[in-house]
N, C-alpha and C positions, 0 to 999 in steps of 0.2 A: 399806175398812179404812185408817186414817188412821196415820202413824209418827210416832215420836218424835223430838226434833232429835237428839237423843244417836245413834237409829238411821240417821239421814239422814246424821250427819257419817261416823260409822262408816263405812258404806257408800261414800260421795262418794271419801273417804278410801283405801280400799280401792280406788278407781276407779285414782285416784291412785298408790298405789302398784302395780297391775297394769303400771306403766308405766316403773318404777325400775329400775337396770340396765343396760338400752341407750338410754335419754333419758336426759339429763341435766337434776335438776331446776329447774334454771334455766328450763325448755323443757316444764315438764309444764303451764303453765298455756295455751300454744299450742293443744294440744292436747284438752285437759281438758275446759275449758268450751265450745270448739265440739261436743263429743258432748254434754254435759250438755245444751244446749240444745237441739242437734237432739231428743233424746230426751225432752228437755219438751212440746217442738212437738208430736210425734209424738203421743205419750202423752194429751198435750191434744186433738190434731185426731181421736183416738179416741174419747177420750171425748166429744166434742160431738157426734161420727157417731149414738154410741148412745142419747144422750139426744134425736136430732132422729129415729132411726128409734122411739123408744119414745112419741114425740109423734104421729110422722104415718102409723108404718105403712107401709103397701103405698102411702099416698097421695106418701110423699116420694118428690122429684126435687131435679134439681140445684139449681135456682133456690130450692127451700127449704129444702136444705139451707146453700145459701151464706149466707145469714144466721145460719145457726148457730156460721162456724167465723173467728177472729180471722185466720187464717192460711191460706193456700191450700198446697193438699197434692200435687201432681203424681201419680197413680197410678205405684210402683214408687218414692215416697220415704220413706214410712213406714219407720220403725228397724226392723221386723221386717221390710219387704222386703227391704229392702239389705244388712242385717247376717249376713244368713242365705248371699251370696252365697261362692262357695268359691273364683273364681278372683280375682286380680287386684283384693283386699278393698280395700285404701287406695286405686286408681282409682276404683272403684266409688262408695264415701265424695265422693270428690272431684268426681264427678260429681252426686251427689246434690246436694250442699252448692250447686251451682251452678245446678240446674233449680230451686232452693227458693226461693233466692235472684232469680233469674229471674220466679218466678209470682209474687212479693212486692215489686218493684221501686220502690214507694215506701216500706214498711217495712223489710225485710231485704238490700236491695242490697247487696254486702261483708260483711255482717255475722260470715260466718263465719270471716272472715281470710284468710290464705292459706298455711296450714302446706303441706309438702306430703307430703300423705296419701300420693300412691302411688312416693316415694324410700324404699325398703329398706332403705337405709342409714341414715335418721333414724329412722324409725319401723317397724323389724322388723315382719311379721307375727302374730309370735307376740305380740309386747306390744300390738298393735291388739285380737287375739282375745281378751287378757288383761282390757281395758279394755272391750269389749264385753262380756265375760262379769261383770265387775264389776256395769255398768250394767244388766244384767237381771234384775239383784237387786230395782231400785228401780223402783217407779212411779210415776213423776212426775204424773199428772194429779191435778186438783182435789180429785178426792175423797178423794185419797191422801196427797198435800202440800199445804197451803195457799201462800198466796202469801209470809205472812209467816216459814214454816218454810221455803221455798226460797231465800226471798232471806238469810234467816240462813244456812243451808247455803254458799250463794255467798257469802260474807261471810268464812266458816270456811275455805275452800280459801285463798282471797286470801290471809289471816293467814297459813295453813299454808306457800303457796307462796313468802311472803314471806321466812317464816323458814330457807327451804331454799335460796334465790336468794341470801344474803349483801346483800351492796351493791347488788347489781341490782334487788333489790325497789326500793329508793326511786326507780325510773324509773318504776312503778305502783302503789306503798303507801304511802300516808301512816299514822303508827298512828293508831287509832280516835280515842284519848283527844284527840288534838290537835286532830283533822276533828271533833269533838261541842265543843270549845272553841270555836271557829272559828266554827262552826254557832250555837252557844246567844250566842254575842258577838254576831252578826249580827241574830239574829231575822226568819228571813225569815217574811212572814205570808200568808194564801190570798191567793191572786191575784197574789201578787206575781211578779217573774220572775228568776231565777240564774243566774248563769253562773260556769264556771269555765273559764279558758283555756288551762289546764292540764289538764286533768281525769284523767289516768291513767285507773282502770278505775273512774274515776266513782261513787266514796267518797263524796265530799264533796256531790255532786247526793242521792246515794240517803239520806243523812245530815241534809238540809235536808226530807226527805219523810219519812223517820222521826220525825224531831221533831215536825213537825203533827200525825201518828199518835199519836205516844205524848200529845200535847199535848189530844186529843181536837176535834182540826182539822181541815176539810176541806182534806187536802190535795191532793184531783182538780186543783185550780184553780190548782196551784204553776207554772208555767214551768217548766222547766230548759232547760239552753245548756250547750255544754261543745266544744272542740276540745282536738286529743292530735294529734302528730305523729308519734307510732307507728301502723303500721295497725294489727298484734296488739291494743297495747293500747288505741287505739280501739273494735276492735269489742268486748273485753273489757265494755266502758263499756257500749257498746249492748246488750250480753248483759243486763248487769250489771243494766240499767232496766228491761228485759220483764222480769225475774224478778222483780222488786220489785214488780211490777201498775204502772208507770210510762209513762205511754201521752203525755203532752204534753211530747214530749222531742227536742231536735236535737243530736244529737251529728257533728259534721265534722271531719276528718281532717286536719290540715296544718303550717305553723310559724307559729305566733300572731304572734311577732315581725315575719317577713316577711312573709305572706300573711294574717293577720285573716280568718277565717270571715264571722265575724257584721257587715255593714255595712246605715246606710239606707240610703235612698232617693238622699239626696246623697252616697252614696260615704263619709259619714265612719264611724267605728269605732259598730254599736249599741251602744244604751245599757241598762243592766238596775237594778233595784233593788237586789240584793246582788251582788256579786262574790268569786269566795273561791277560793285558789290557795293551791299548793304547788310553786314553781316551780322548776327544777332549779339549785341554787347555784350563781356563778361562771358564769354561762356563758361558755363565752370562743366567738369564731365568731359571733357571734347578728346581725349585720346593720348594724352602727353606719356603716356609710360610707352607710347612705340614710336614717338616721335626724335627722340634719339637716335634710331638707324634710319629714318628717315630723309632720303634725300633732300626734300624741300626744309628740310631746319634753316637755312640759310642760317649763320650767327647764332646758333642754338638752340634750346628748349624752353620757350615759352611758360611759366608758371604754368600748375595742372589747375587751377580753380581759376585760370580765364586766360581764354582761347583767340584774345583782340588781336594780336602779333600772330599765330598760327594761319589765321585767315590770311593776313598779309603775305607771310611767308608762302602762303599755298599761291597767292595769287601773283607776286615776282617770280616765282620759280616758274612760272605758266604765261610771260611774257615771251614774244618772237625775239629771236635776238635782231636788234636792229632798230625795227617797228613797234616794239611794244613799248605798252602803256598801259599802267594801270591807276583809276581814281576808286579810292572804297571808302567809305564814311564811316568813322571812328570814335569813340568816346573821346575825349580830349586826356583822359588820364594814360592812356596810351604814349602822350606828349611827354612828360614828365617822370614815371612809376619808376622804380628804382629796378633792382635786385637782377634776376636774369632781365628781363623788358629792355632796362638799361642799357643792358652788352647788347643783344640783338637791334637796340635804336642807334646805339652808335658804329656798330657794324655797319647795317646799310647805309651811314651817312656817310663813313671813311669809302665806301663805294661806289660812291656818289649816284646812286640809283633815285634820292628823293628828290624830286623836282619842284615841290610844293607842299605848304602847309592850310589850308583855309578856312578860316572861323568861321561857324555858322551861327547864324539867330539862337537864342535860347526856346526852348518848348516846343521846338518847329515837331516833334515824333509823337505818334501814338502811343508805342512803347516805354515812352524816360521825358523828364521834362530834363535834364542836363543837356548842355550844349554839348555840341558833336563839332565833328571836322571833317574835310576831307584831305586824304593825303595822294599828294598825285607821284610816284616814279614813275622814272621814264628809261629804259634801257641805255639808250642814245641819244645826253643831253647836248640843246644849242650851246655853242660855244660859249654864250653872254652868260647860262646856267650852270658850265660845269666849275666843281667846288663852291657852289651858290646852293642856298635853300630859297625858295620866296615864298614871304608869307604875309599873310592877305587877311585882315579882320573885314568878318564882315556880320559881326556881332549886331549893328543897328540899320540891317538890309532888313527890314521887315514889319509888317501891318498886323496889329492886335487882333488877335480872334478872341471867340468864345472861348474856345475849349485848347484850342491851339494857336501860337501865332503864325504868319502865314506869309510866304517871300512873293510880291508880285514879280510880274515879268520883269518891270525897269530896275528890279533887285539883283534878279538873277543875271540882264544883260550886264548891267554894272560890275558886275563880279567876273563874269568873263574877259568884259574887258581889261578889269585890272589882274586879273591873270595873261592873256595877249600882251599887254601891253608893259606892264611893270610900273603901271601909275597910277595914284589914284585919281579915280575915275572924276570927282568934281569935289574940288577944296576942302576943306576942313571938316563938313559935313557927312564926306562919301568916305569909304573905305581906305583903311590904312593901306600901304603895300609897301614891303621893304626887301630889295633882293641882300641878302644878308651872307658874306663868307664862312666857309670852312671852320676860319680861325677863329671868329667870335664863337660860332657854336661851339667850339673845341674851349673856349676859357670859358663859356657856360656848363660846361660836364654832357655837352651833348643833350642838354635839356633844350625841347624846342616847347615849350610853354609861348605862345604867341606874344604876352603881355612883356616877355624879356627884349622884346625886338624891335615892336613897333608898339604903341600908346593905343590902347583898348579903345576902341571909338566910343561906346555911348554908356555912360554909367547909368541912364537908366533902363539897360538892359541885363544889368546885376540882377540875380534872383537867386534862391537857394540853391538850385544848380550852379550857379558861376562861385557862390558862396562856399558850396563844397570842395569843389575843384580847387580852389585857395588852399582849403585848409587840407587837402590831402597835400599838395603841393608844400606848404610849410612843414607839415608832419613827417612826410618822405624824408625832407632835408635836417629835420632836428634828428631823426634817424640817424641820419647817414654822420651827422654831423659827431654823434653820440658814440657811435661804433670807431670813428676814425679816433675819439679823442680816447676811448678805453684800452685799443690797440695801442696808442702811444703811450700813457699810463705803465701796461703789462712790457712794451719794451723796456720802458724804464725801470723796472722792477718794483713798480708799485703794489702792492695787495690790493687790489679789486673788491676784497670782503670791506672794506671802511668805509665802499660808497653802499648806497642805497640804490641797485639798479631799475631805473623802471622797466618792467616787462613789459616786452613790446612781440 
């Protein structure tokens, strides 16, 4: 008997909330999805039992049955053995999670995180029994949930959990609307391979396999790549792909910046066809005193108190030559910041690797209400692109929320199009789009501030974020403007001591 999404989220939901009270929800998705998934396993490794005893009878053994079952099941790990246990419930759990993990050591090593099931203090007994009893509601195996209704389900909690987490979701959420932009700008195709070097709980992977799906593509043939330097939400990611039916997939655990997963054979950063990120703004910390011998500097060394241009750098250097592409989502100050930024923004533009600039809604993140952007390079631009930038406002693509505002789909297609296409999408009201030469950005100082290009679509999507962005933006250049005119001053043999410099 098969459920409905409505009754699956219901349920999930309710799993969720068995859990509210003595966790905090910031911390229910710790929790959450390591049961969900054991109980898919389970659920699953059941059903395969009974579909390989309804084949072979009295005749099956082990050896025939182990081609039946994706996962190996340890006798005493099944969700009905363990759950049922009365002393000492959250060790028990915690042991399980660990011999599963064990008899799985090329697929499931870590996979289930490392909450810790048997502290009282984080996870009372009473809200584990809670969560159990929620989950006994659902039956996760095939004939009950498809694959495409469970990975919607996991898809539902994430949005849920994001929306209960504040700020801390955008260490693992990106919202949907922006990862399907990202996604449809790219076009990754069968065969091809992804990566995201960021990947939180691996949106943006399951997102590039949706699309071949809906697209009526085989998408078996996809690649995916992704490192996360959370372990949680690592394994989140990893959860996140077996449920989706996602089986060609390596997700690795560590700091992109410092440590790069994915290398070849000669040590340098692999290379992939799309590349697509959502990397954490400003980072300040992130590595820059060894990023000097570092091959991926492309054009330099990124400021040490923010890491926005290092990300990018990690992620051109990590494009195929030819095929690659990469879209990552970016502060807007990125656009404009002077000092080194500057030199590395005008490097890549004299290289013509930027293929796109794209303004997004303001408050659309959990993390920042400032507007963000996406920058799209492309290794190998169309002819009509090269020495072109295009840049695309799409500042008043978007529907008032509560707590955030929120891009629908006719947003998101709109913007696509006028990315494909180089126009805007419906008259005066829909998005600016302007393919803009070399030489104008070269008399602008290599400043790609959107608003120098094309006329900002809607003023009343001004807020203190687009406010700020101004005034950093003026500030930079009274800067720059200050330092050029002291230098002339000191050529001239002026004494510097008769002004009053502001420190800056």
């Amino acid at each position: 008997m098969t459920i409905t999404q409505q009754e699956l989220e219901s349920r999930l939901w309710d799993a969720a909330n068995a859990l509210r009270g003595p966790v905090d929800p910031a911390d229910f998705k710790t929790y959450v999805f390591p049961m969900l998934f054991w109980k898919w396993v389970s659920d699953t490794w059941v059903h395969e039992h009974d579909a390989a005893l309804d084949e072979y009878g009295d005749d099956l053994d082990d050896e025939i049955e182990a081609d039946f079952h994706r996962f190996e099941m340890p006798e005493g790990t099944l969700w009905s053995e363990t759950t049922t246990k009365v002393k000492n419930l959250g060790a028990e759990i915690a042991r399980t999670f660990q011999r599963i993990e064990k008899a799985n050591p090329r697929s499931l090593a870590g996979v289930f995180g490392d909450a810790s099931w048997g502290n009282k203090e984080r996870i009372p007994e009473s809200a584990l029994l809670g969560l159990i009893k929620a989950f006994n509601q659902i039956r996760l195996d095939p004939s009950t949930v498809s694959h495409d209704l469970l990975g919607a389900g996991y898809e539902y909690l994430l949005k849920n959990f994001a929306d209960e987490s504040g700020k801390k979701a955008g260490e693992f959420f990106t919202p949907r609307a922006v990862v399907n932009l990202l996604v449809a700008i790219l076009q990754p195709e069968p065969g091809e391979s992804v990566y995201d070097p960021t990947c939180g709980s691996g949106g943006m992977l399951v997102a590039t396999i949706n699309q071949l799906r809906d697209a009526g593509m085989d998408h078996r043939t996809l690649r995916v790549y992704g490192q996360e330097i959370n372990l949680t939400t690592s394994s989140i990611a990893r959860m996140n792909l077996f449920l989706h039916e996602i089986e060609d997939f390596d997700i690795k655990r560590g700091d992109t910046l410092r440590a790069p997963a994915f290398k070849d054979t000669s040590g340098a950063v692999r290379q992939f066809d799309a590349v697509i990120a959502n990397p954490p703004f400003s980072l300040s910390n992130w590595g820059a005193e060894r990023w000097a011998s570092d091959p991926r500097a492309i054009c330099g060394v990124p400021p040490a108190k923010n890491g926005d241009l290092a990300f990018v750098q990690h992620m051109v250097s990590s494009m195929n030559p030819g095929t690659g592409r990469v879209g990552v989502v970016m502060p807007h100050g990125v656009l404009f910041r002077g000092g080194a930024e500057a030199k590395i923004r005008q490097c890549l533009i004299e290289k013509d690797l930027l293929e796109a600039v794209v303004g997004l809604p303001p408050n659309l993140f959990y993390s920042t209400s400032i507007p963000a952007c996406l920058l799209i390079f492309r290794d190998q631009k169309s002819p009509e692109h090269k020495d072109h930038v295009l840049f695309i406002d799409g500042s008043a693509r978007f529907d008032k929320g509560k707590n955030q505002n929120v891009m629908a789909e006719h947003h998101v297609k709109a913007l696509v199009n006028a990315y494909r296409t180089g126009e805007a999408p419906d008259g005066e009201d829909g998005s600016e789009v302007r393919l803009v030469p070399f030489e104008e950005i070269e008399e602008n100082g290599f400043d790609l501030n959107i608003g120098r290009y094309i006329k900002v679509a809607a003023e009343e999507t001004a807020d203190l974020g687009t406010a700020l962005v101004a005034y950093a933006d003026a500030r930079q250049r009274r800067i720059e403007t200050e330092k050029a005119m002291f230098e002339g001053l000191v050529a001239a043999g002026i004494d510097l001591s008769i002004f009053e410099v502001p420190g800056e």
